[in-house]
N, C-alpha and C positions, 0 to 999 in steps of 0.2 A: 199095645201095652209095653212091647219094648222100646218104644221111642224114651219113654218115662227115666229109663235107664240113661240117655243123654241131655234130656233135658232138665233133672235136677243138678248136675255140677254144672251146667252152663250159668242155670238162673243162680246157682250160689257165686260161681266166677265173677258175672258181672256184679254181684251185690257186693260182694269184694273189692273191687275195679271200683265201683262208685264210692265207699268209705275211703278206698285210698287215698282219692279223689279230695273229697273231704277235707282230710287230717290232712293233704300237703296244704291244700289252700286254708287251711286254718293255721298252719305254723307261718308260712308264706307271707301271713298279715293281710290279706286278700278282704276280711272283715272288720279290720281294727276302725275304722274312718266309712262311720256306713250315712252320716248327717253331712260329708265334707260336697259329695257334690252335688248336692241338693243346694247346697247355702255358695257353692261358686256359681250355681248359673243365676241366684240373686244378684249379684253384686260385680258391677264392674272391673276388670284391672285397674290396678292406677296406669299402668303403663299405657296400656291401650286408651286412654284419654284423648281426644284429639283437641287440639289449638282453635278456638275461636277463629270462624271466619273474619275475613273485612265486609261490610257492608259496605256497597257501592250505590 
């Protein structure tokens, strides 16, 4: 029963540690663009294009 005594500020610490978590990557912009890479692995660069072979 005394373990209880270390183990509720650890599990609050870490649940602390994961909100901080959180709210940095929510100011960070980390979710602003959640549809963008989904819709780049559709669609080609234009850059990456490559030049028609010759047929020989």
């Amino acid at each position: 029963m005394d373990i209880i005594i270390y183990l509720i500020p650890i599990a609050l610490g870490l649940g602390l540690l994961g909100l901080a978590a959180f709210l940095w990557a929510m100011k960070s912009g980390q979710f602003e663009d959640l549809d963008g890479a989904s819709n780049r692995i559709l669609f080609d660069d234009e850059d990456m294009i490559r030049p028609p072979r010759d047929k020989k």
